[in-house]
N, C-alpha and C positions, 0 to 999 in steps of 0.2 A: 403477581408473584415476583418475590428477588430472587437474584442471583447471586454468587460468587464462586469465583475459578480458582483452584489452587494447583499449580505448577509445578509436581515433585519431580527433583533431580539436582543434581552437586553442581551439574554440567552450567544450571541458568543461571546458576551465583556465581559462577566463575569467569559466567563472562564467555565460558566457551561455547553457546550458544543464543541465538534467537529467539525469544518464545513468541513464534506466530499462534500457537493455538489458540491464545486468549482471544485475540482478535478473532478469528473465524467465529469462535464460540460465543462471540459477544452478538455478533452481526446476526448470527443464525439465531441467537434465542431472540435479539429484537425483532423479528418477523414472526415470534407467537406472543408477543405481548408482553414480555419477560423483561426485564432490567438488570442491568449485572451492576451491581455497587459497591463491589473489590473484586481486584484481582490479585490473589501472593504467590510468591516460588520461595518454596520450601526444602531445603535439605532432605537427604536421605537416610537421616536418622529416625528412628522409629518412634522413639516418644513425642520429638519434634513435630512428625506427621501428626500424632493422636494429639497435642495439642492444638493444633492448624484446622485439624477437623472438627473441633470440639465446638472453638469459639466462631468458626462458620459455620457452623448445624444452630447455632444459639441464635443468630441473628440473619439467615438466609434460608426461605422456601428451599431451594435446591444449592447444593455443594456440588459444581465438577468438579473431578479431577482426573488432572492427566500424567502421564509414568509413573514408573514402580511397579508396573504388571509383567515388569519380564522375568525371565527364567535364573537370572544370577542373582546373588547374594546381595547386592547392592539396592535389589528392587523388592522395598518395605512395605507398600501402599497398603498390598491385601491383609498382611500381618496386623498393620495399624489399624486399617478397619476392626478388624476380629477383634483385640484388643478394648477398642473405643465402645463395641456395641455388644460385646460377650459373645461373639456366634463363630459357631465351627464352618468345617467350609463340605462341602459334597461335592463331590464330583458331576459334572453334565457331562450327559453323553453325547449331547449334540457338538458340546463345545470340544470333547475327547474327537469325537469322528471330526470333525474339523483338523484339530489339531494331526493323526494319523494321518489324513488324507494328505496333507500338505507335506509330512514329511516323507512318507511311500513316494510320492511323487520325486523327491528328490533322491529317493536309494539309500534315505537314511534307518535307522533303527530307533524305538522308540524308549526316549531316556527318559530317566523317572521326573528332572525336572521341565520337561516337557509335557509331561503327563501335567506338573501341577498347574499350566497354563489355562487346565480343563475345570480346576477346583474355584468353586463360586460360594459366598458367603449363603451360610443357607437363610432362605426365603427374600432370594433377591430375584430380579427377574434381570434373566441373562439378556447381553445384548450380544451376538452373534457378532465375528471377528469376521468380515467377508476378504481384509487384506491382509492379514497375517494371523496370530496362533493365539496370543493371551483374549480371553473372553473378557467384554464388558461387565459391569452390573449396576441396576438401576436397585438403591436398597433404600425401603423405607425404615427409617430410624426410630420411628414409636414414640408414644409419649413421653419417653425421656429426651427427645431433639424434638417436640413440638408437633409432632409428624411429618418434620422435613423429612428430605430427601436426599441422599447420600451417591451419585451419579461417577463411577469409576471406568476410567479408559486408558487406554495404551497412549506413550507419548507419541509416536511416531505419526506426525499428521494424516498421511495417507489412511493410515486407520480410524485415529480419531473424525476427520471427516465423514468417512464411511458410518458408522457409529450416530454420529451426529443425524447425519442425511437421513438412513434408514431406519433407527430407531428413538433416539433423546428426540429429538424434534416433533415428530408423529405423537409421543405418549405424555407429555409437558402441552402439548398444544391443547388437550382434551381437557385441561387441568385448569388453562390460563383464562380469566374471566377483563384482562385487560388487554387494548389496541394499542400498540408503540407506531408511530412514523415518523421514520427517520429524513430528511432532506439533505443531501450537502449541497450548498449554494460555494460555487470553488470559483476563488476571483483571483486575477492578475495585475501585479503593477500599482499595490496601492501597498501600506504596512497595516498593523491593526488598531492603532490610532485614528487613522486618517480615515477609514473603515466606520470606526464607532461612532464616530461624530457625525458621518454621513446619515445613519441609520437610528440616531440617537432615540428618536421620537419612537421609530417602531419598537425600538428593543422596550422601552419604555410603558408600550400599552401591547404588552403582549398577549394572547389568549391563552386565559385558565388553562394549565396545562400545560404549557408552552415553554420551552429553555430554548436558548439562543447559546452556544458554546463557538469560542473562536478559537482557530487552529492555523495558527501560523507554518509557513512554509519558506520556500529557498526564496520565491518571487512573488510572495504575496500572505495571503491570507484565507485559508476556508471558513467557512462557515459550515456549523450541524444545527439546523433547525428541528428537535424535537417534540413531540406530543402524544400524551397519556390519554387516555379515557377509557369507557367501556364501549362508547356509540361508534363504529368504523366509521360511518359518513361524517360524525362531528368532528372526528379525527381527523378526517381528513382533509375537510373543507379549512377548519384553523390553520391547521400546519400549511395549505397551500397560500391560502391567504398573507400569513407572512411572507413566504417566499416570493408570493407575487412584487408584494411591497418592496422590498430588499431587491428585486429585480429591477425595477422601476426606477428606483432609486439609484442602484450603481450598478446598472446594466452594462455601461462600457467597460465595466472591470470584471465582469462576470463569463467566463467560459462553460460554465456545466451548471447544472441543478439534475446530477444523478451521477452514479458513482461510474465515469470513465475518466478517464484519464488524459493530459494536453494533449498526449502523442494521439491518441485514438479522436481527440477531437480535429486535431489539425489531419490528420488521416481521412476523418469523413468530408471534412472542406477540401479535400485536393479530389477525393474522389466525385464528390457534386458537379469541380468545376472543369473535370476532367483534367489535370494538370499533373503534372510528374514532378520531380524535386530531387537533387541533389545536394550532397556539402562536401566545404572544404575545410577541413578542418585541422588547427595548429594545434593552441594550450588545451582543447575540450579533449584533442589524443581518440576521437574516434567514438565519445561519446553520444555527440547528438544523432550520428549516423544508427547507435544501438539501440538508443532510446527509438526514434522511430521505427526502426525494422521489428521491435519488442510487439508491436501490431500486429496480429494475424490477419494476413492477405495485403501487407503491406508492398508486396512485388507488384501491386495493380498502379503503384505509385511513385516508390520508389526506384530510383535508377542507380545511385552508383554514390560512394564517400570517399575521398582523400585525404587520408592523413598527411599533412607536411608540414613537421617539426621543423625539421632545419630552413635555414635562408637556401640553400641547393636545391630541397627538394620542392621550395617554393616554385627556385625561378626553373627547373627542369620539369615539374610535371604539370604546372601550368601555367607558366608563363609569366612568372611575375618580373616586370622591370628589375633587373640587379638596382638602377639608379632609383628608382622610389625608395628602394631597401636602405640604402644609402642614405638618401636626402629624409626619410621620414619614422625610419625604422621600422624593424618588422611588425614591432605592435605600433599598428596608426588607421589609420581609416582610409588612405589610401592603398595601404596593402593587403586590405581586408577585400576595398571593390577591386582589386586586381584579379584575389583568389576568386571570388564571384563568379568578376566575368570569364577567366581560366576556368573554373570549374561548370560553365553553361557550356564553353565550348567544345570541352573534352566529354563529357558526359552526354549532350543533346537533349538534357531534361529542360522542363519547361522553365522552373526556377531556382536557382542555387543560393546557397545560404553558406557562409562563411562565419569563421572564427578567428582571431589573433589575439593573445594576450599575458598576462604574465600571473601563472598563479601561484607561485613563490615555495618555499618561504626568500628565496634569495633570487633578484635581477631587477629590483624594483629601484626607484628613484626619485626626489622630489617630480619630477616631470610626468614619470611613469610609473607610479606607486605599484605596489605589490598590490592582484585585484583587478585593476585593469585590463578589460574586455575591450575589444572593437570588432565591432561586428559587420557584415555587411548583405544585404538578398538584394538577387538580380534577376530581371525577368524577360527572355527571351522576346516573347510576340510585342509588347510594349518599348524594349529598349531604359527602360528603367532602371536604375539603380539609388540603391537604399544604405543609407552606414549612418552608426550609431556607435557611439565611445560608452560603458556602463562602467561602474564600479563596485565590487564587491570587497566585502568586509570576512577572512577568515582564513583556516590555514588550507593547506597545498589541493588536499581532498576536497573541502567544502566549496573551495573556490572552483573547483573544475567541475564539480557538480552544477553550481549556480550561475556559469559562463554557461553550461549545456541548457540550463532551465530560462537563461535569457534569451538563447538562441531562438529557443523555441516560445517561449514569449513572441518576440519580433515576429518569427514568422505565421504566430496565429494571428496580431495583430495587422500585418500586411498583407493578409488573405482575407482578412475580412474589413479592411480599409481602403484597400486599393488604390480608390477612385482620391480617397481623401491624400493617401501618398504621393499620388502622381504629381502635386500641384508645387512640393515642394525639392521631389528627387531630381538628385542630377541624371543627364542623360548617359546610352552607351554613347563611344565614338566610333 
């Protein structure tokens, strides 16, 4: 079976919003066999809707959609349905007692367009609203859409999740006669050239069934290894089989083969080797310290972050040389291992990981271009210190993202190199 997600709302053309739903919606139908083969965001014009739904019922088993189930004027979706497939709406009482229940609770009284929250296309099958008031509906569309499926929800993710979890997923899944498995194989420190050439041969003889898609990022390149069929072990065994190979292949630039993330990966390596971690951090402004703490139960590891923008707040909170400041400038590699070792001292964590650099658009210099990271991690029980100069390509935002994402580069590769680091780090004094 295919998919495709339509997206009503003025808000997602504008720009004034995010559309996470697709995503959730994509990920959750791939765990019943399902493929989504477009995704559109549509205005909330009416006939615009009835056109959007038309020529996705023409060429997709199932059509989600999500907003336009609310109570104002602005929200078309049910309208456009009714319209599209000729059918009146009736009222559910389950979805009415719902709807009551929630506003009683609040002390409010019930208005009539509240009430239509309750009204469902007739001979749809309702999907119960467990987080807020507009009912879903699952409608089949008859012989004039093929017998596809017509799949309608509230934009508000909280609910659509809900919706999805307890009912789309369970009644598609009795339906689906195909196995999807997804891999993402998420690598560090390479581009997607330099990727493809490695891997050339496998992408090359891949197994029936098999896409290899690249997805580039701030410091590297992922990979989605997927596979179709109807046999789950066949499924399973190809997709891993690749994966293996691609492992094998560029294992040292490989951090994950399942969907976590660096910070939870460098989380589980500090937790293994029992070690704590702090930062000190200048141009990243407090970001690497977020990104890690964004882990739940990250307090089992994390100790403490430093912000210190200014050359003051370097040399007062911890201790950096004014004369490095001087002789080498705040952004350099030695005032990167100053922050380090200030930052082991003041904190007591096991290892500290620093930041300095310049992420523009204005301070940069043939010497010190705009981009310019130096970085540095230092390690208490060894006496160790590590620094590295990066450069990044992009404006003020990107680059302080991509200073945060090398940060943490470095320190998954110096957690899991160590022994290989020591032979070339300078010492503490």
């Amino acid at each position: 079976m295919r998919a495709e997600i339509v997206s009503v709302g003025d808000e997602l053309l504008k720009g004034q919003r995010v559309n996470t739903n697709a995503a959730f919606m994509s990920n959750a139908l791939a765990g019943i066999g399902v493929s989504v083969g477009r995704v559109v965001a549509c205005s909330d014009v009416e006939h615009e809707i009835v056109s959007v739904f038309a020529e996705s019922l023409g060429r997709a088993d199932i059509v989600l959609v999500t907003g336009g189930l609310g109570p104002t004027k602005d929200d078309r979706t049910k309208k456009a349905a009714q319209l599209l497939l000729g059918r009146g709406l009736a009222l559910n009482q389950d979805a009415f007692d719902n709807v009551a229940g929630r506003i009683s609770g609040r002390g409010e009284g019930m208005l009539a367009s509240l009430r239509d929250q309750a009204m469902v296309l007739e001979g749809s099958t309702v999907i119960a609203n467990t987080r807020g008031t507009a009912a879903g509906m699952i409608i089949g569309c008859g012989e004039q859409f093929h017998h596809h499926y017509l799949v309608l929800m509230p934009g508000v993710p909280a609910e659509m999740k809900a919706m999805m979890e307890r009912t789309v997923v369970p009644y598609f899944a009795e339906l689906s006669d195909t196995v999807i498995c997804h891999t993402p194989v998420k690598t560090l420190g390479l581009g997607e050239t330099k990727l493809a050439e490695m891997i050339v041969d496998i992408e090359e003889s891949l197994p029936s069934g098999t896409t290899l898609a690249y997805l580039p990022h701030a410091a590297g390149v992922n990979l989605m290894i997927s596979t179709f069929g109807c046999d789950r072990t066949a499924v399973d065994r190809d997709n891993h089989s690749v994966v293996d190979a691609i492992v094998e292949r560029a294992g040292a630039y490989i951090y994950a083969t399942s969907e976590v993330t660096l910070e939870e990966t460098i989380g589980a390596m500090l937790l293994a080797e029992g070690l704590s971690v702090a930062v000190a951090e200048s141009c990243t402004g407090g970001l690497v310290a977020s990104r890690l703490t964004d882990v739940p139960g990250s307090s089992a590891y994390f100790l403490q972050g430093f912000v210190v923008y200014s050359n003051q707040a370097k040399q007062r909170t911890l201790g950096v040389p004014e004369e490095s400041i001087a002789s080498y400038g705040a952004v350099s590699e030695q005032v990167a291992q100053a922050m380090a070792t200030g930052c082991l001292e003041k904190s007591g964590a096991d290892i500290a990981v620093s930041t300095t650099g310049i992420a523009g658009p204005s301070g940069g210099s043939p010497e010190k271009p705009v981009g310019m990271l130096c970085l540095a991690i230092a390690e208490k029980k060894s006496g160790e210190l590590f620094s590295r100069t990066l450069f990044m390509h992009g404006d003020r935002e990107q680059n302080k993202l991509r200073f945060s994402e090398g940060a943490l580069r470095e320190l998954w590769e110096w957690l899991r190199n160590r022994s290989s680091f020591s032979r070339s780090a300078a010492h503490l004094s």
